[in-house]
LOFI-979660 format. One record per atom (N, C-alpha, C, O, CB): residue in three letters; z, y, x. Coordinates in steps of 0.02 Angstrom, whole numbers, plus 50000, padded with zeros to 5 digits. Atoms other than C-alpha are relative to their C-alpha. Glycine has a CB too. Example, Ala and Ser with C-alpha at 12.3 -4.5 7.8 and 13.67 -1.06 7.14 Angstrom:
BEGIN
ALA500004994150045 ALA503904977550615 ALA500005006050045 ALA500335005950097 ALA500625000149950 SER499974994149958 SER503574994750684 SER500375005549961 SER500455011049986 SER499295002350020 
***
This chain:
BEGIN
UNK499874992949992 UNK503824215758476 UNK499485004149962 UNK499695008849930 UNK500015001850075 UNK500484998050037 UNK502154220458402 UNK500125000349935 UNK500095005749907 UNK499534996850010 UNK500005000650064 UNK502424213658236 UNK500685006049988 UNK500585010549946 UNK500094991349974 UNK499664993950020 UNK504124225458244 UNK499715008849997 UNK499745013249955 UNK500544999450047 UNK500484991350003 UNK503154242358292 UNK499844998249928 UNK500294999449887 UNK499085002050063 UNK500544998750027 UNK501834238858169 UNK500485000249905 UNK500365003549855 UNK499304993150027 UNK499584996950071 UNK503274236758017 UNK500185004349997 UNK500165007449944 UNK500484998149976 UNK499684994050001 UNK504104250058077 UNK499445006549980 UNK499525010849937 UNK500365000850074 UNK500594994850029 UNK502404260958069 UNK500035000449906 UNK500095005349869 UNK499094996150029 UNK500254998950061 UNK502124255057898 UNK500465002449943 UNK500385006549898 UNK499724994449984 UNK499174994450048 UNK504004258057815 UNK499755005650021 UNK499385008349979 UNK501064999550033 UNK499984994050016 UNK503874273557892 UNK499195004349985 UNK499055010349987 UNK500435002550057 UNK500624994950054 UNK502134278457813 UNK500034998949924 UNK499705002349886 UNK499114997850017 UNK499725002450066 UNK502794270757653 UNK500445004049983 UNK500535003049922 UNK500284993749998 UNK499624993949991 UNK504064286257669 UNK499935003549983 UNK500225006449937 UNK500105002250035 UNK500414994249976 UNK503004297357719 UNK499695001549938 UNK499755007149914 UNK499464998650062 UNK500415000650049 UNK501934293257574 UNK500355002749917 UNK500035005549872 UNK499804992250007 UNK499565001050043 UNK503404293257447 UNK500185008450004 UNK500135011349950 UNK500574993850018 UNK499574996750001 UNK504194308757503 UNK499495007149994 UNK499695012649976 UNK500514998450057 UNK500504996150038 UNK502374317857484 UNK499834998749929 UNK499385002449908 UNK499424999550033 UNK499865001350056 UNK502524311957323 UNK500415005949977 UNK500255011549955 UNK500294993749996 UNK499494994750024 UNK504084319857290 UNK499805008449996 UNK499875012349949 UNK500614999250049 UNK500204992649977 UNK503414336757379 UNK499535002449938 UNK499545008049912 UNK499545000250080 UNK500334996150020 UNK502134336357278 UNK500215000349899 UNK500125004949859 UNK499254997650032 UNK499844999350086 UNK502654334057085 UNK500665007849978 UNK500735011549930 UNK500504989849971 UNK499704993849993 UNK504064347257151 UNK499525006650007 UNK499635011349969 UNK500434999350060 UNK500434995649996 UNK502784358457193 UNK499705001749923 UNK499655007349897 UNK499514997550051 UNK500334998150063 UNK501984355657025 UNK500485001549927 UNK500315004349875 UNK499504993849986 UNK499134995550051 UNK503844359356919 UNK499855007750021 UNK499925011749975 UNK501154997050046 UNK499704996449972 UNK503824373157023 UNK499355005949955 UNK499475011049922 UNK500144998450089 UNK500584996550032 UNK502034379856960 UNK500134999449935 UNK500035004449901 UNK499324997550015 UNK499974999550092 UNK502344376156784 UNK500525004849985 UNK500495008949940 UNK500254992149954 UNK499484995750040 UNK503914384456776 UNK499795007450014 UNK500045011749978 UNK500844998750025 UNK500374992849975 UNK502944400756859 UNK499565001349938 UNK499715005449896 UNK499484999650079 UNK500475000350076 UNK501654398956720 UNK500235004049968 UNK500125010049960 UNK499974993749952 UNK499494998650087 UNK502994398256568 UNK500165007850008 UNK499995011749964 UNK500994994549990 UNK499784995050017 UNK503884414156645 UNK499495005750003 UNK499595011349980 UNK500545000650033 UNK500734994450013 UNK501984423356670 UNK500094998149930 UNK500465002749912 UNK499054998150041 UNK500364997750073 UNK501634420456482 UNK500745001949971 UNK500795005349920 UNK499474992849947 UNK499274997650064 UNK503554422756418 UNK499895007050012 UNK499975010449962 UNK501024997250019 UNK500104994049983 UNK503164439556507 UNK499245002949956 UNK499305007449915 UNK500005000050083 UNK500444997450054 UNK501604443456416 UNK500164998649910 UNK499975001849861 UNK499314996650020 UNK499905000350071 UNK502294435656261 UNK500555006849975 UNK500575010349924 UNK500334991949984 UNK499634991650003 UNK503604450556297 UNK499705007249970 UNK499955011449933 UNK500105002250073 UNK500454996249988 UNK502224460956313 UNK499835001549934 UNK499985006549901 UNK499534997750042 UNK500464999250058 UNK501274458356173 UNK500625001449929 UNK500485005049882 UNK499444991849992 UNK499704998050041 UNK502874458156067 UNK500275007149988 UNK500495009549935 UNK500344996550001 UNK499734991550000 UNK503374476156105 UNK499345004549976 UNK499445008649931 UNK500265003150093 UNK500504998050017 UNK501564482256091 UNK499744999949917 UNK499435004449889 UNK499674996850042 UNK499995000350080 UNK501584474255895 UNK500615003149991 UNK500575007349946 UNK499974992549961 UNK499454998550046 UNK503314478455866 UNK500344994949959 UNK500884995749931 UNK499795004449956 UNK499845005450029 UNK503404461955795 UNK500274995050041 UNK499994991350081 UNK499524997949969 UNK499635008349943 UNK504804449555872 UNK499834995749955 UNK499424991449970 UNK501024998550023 UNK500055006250036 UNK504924439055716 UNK499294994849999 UNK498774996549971 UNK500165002249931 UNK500535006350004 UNK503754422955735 UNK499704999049942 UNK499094998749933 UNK500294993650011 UNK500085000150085 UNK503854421355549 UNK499705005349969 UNK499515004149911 UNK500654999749964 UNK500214993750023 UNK503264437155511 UNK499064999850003 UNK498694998450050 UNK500415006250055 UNK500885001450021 UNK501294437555429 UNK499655003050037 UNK499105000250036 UNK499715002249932 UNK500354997049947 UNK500574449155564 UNK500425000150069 UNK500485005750095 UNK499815007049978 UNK499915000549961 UNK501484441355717 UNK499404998250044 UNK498994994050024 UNK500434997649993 UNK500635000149965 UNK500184443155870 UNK499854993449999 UNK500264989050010 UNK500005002850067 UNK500245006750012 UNK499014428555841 UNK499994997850095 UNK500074991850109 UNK499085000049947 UNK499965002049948 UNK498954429756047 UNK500864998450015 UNK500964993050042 UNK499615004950042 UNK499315001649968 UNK500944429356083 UNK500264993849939 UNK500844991749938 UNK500595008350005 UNK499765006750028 UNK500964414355951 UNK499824991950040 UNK500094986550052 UNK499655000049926 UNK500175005049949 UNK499804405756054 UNK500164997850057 UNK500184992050077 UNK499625000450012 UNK499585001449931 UNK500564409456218 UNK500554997349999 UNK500674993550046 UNK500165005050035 UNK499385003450033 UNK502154404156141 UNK500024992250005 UNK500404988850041 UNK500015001849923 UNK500245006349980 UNK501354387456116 UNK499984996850065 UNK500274991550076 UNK499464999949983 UNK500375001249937 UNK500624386056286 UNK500535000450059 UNK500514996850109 UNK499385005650010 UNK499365002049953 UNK502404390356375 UNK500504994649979 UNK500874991250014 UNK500435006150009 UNK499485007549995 UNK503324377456277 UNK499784995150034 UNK500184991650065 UNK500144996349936 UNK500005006250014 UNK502244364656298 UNK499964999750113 UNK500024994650147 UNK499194996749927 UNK499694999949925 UNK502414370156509 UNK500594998750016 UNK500714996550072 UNK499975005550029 UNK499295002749983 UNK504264367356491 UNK500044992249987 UNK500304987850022 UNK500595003949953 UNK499865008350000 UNK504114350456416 UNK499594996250064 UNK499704990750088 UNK499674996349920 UNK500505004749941 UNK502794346056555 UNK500435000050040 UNK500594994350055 UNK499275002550035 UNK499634998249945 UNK503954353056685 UNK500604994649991 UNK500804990650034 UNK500225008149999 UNK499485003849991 UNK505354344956608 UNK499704990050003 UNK500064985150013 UNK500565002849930 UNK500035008550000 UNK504404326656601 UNK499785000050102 UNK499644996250149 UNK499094995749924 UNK500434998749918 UNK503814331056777 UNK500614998250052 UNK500584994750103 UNK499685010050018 UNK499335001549974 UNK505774332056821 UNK500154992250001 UNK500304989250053 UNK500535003749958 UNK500015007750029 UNK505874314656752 UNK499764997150066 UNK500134995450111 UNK499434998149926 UNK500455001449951 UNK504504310056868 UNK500264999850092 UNK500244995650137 UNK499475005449983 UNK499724999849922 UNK505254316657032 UNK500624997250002 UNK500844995750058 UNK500085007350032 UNK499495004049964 UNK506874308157001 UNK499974993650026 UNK500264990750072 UNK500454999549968 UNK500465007749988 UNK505994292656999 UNK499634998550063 UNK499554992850085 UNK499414999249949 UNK500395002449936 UNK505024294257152 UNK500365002050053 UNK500254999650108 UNK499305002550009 UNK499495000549974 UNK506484301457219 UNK500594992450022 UNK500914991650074 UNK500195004249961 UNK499665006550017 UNK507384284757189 UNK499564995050055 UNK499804990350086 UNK499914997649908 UNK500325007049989 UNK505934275157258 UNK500045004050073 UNK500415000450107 UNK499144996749956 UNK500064994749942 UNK505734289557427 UNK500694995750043 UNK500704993050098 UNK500135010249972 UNK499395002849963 UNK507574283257454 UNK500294993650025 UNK500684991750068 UNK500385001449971 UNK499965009349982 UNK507484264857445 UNK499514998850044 UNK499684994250082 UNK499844994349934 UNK500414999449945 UNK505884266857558 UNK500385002250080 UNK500264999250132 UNK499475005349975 UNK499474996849938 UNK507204277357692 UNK500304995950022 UNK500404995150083 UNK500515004749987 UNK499335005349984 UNK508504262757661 UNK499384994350034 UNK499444993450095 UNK500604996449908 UNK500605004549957 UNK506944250257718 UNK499815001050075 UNK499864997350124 UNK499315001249966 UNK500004996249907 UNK506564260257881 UNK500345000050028 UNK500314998550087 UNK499955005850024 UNK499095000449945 UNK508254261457935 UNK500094992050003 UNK500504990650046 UNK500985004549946 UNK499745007650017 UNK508444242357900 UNK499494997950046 UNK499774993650079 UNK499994996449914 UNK500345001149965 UNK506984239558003 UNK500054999650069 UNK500124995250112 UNK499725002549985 UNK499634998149937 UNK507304250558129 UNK500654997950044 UNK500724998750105 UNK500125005149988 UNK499585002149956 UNK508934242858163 UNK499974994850016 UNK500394993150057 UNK500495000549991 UNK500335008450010 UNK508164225158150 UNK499785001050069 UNK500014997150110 UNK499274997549932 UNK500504997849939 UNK507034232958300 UNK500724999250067 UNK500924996150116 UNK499555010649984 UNK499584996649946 UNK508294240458380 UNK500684994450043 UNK500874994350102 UNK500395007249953 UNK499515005649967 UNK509684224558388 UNK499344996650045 UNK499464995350104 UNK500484993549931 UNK500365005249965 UNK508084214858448 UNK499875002050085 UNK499874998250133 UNK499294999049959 UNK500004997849948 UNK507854224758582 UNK500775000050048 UNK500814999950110 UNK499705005949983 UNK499505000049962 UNK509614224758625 UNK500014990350030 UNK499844987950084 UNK500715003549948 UNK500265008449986 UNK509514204758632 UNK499504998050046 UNK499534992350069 UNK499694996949941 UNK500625001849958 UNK507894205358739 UNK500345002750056 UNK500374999250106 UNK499235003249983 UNK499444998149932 UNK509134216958865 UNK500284994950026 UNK500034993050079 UNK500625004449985 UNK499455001450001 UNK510444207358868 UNK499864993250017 UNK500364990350037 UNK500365001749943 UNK500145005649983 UNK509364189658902 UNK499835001650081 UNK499844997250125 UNK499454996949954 UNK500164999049921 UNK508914198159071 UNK500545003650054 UNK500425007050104 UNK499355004650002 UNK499494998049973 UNK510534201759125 UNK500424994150028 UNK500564989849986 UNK500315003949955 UNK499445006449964 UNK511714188559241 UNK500404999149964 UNK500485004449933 UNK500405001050063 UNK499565001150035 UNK512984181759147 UNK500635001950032 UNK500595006650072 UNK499944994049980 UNK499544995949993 UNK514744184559174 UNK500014996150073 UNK500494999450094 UNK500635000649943 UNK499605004749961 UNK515034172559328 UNK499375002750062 UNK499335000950121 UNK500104990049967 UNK500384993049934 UNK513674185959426 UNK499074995850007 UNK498554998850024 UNK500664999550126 UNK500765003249971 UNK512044172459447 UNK499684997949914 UNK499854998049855 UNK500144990550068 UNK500554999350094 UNK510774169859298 UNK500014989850002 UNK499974986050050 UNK498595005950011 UNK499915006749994 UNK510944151359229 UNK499484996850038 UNK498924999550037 UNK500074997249939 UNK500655002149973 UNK509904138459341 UNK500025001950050 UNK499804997950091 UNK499455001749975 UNK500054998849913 UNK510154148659510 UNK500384995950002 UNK500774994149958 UNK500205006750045 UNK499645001249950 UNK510794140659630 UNK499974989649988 UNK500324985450017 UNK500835005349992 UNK499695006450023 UNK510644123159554 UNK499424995650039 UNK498884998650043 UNK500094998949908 UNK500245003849966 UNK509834109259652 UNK499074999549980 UNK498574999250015 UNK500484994049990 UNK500685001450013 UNK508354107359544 UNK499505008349971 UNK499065009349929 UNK500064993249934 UNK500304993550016 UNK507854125859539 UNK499965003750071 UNK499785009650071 UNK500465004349943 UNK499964998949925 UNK508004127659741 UNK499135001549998 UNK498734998449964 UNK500374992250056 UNK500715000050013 UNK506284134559773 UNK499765000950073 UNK499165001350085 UNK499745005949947 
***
């Protein structure tokens, strides 16, 4: 019975563990993509202030070229980051399918440990009543 608790603890901190995972690389999509739209907003900024949208253009702001830079390369992070959480997503869920598989492992055993301390159908538990169990 012990050894069941103590799997069941550990699947479900193996979960637990997984699914703070997930929380947290979501959390960190979530900041990057906040980032990108702070600097697309100053890159706004700074483009109305020059007057200059075109990129190509020889006096485009040397700052909204840079920020430019600095929000792509937040979308590609964000988007490898996505990558990332489907993956530990994947693993979060096969950890779930483990716990539950556990848990019901637990849970028949326990029904089985019932069900040995119960009379059989014929009302007396095997062994009563029998000559060499007279006490």
């Amino acid at each position: 019975m012990k050894s069941r608790d103590s799997l069941i603890r550990s699947k479900r901190f193996q979960a637990e563990e997984k699914r703070r995972q997930v929380e947290q690389i979501e959390a960190m999509i979530a900041e990057f993509e906040r980032m990108a739209r702070e600097l697309n907003d100053q890159i706004l900024a700074e483009e109305e202030r020059s007057g200059i949208r075109d990129t190509s253009h020889f006096a485009y702001p040397t700052f909204a070229r840079a920020a430019a830079q600095r929000r792509d390369n937040l979308i590609t992070s964000a988007a490898d980051l996505r990558a990332q959480r489907d993956a530990a997503q994947r693993l979060l869920d096969a950890a779930l399918d483990e716990l539950k598989r556990a848990e019901l492992i637990a849970e028949r055993g326990q029904d089985r440990g019932a069900r040995a301390g119960v009379a059989p159908a014929g009302g007396r538990r095997r062994g009563a009543g029998h000559p060499s169990h007279a006490g």
